[in-house]
N, C-alpha and C positions, 0 to 999 in steps of 0.2 A: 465022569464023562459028560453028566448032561452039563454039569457048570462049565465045563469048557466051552462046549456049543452057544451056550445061552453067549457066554464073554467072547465069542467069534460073531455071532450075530448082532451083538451088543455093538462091536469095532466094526463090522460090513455096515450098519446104517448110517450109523455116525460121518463112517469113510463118503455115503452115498452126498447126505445134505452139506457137506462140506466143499466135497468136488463140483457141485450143480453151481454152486454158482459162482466158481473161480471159470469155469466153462462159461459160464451167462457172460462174467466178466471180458472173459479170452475174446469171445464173439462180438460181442460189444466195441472192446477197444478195435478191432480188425475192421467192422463196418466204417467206423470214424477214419483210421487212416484209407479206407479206399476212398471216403466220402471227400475228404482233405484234396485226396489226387487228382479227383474231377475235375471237383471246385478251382484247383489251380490251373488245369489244362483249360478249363474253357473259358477262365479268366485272360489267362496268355493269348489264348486264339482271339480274343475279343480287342486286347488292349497292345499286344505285340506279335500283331501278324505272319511278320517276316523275321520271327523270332531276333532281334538287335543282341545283343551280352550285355549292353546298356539297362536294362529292364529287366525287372524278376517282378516275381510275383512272388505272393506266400500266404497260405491261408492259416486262418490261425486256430489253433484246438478249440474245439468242443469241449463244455461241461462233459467230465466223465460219468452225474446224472442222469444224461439226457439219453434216454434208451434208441439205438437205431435198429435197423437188423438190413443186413445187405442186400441192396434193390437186384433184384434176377430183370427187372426190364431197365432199358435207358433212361436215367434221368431228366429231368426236365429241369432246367434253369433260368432264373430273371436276376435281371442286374439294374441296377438304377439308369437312368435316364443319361442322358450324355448334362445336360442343362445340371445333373446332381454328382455329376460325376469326380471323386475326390479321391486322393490316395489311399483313402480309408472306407470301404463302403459292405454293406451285408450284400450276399448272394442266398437268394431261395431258393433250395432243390428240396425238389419234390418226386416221390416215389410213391406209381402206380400200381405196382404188385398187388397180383388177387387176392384181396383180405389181409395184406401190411401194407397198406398206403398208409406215409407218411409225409410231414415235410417238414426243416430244417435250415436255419437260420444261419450261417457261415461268413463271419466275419474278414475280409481279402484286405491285404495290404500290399499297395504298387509301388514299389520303389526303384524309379529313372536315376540315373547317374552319369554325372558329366565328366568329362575328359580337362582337367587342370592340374597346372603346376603347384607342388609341393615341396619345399624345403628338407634335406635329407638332413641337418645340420644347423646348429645353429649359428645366424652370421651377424658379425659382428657390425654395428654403423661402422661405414666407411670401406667397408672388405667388399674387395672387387668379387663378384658373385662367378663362380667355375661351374662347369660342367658337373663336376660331381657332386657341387653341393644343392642340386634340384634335380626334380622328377616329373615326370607325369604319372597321375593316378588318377582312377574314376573315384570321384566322392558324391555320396546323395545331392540329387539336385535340392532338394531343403536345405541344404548345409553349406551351399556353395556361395563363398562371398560375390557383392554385384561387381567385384573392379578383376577380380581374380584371372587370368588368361592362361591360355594354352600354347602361346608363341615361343617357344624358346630364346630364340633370336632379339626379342624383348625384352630378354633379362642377363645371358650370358654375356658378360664382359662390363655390365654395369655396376656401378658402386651401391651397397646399401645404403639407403636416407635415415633408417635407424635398427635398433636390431631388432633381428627377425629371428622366432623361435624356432626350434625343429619343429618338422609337421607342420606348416603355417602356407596357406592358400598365398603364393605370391599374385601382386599385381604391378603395372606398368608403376604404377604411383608408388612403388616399396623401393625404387633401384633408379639413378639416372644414368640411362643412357648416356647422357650429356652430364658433365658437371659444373658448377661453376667455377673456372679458373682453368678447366682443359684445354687443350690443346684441337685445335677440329679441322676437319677440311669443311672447308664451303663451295658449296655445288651450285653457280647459276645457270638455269637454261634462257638460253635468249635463240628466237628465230630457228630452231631446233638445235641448238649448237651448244655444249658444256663447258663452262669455264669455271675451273676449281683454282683454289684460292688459299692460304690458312688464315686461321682466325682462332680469338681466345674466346671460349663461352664468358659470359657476366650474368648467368643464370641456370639452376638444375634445370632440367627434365627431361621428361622418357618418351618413348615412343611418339609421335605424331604431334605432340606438342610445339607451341609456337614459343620459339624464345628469343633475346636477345643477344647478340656475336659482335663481336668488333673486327672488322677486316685488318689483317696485320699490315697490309699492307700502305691502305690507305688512309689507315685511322678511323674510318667510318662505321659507326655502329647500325648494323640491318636486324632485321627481324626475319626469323627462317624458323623452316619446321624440321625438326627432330628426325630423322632416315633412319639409316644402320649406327652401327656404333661408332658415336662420334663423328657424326658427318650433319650437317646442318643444309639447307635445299634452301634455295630463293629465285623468286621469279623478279627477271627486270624488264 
């Protein structure tokens, strides 16, 4: 009888230091994710006020080292400077509780995202680009090419200049609107008054670009800019 007791007592202690500090641990990781949540709400309130879907925020974990214990009063928060201000920056919160003041170092990462067209497909040089072979998608503004657009109308109905992969940021410069050897209308305004015209391009390009047209009719080569698809503008 008493060896049993003694090997029931033996297993109660053992069971005690075991569970103290998977509980230390349980409480630990708990402070961290509340710590995390602040850290991102008063990140958002500072950087995306009127809360955009463009904009997230996200704080990044804690060393699971680093001991916190849950603040019972409001956090206090500092954020860099506007002058240091970068997609990557530490936030300090600090907790004033009676006898666990601490504070704690929180690493925020901002990430904006722009609205551009993306290729659903991949197209081949020369394939007139359709509707369904593009899209719009927010991609990190990091990642966003400088030529890239969000026009549609800028690229449907255009020929690819070479091939474009799937997933691939279109821009004005990947597709001409115009091609050389097309077929165009010519649009002059004179005295507020339109007079269209055909004409054969002798030159790619896209959107707003100035290129070279031959009047069919007159033989006369002008210079006009780029419209909708396939239409060429000139002033006389």
């Amino acid at each position: 009888m008493l060896k049993n007791l003694l090997i029931i007592l033996l297993l109660s202690i053992n069971f005690i230091f075991v569970a103290f500090p998977l509980s230390a641990k349980t409480a630990n990781s708990l402070a961290h994710d509340a710590l995390l949540q602040q850290v991102s709400d008063f990140v958002q309130e500072q950087v995306n006020p009127h809360n955009t879907p463009n904009i997230t925020v996200k704080a990044m974990p804690l060393d699971s080292r680093i001991r916190i214990t849950q603040c019972q009063s409001d956090l206090e928060f500092e954020m860099p400077s506007r002058q240091r201000f970068t997609r990557h920056f530490p936030i300090k919160a600090t907790c004033y509780d009676n006898g666990a003041n601490w504070k704690a170092y929180v690493q925020v990462r901002v990430y904006e995202y722009i609205e551009t067209i993306v290729t659903t497909t991949h197209i081949a040089k020369g394939e007139v680009v359709s509707k369904d072979m593009i899209k719009t998608a927010l991609v990190d503004k990091s990642k966003v090419r400088a030529k890239s657009t969000d026009a549609m109308e800028n690229i449907i109905g255009g020929r690819a200049m070479r091939n474009i992969s799937r997933g691939f940021q279109v821009s004005g410069s990947d597709v001409c609107l115009v091609c050389k050897g097309d077929s165009v209308s010519i649009i002059a305004d004179y005295n507020n008054l339109s007079i269209k015209t055909s004409g054969t391009a002798l030159e790619n390009g896209s959107f707003g670009e100035s290129i070279q047209v031959k009047n069919n009719s007159s033989e006369r080569i002008v210079k006009g800019v780029i419209g909708d698809l396939r239409q060429i503008f000139i002033k006389l």
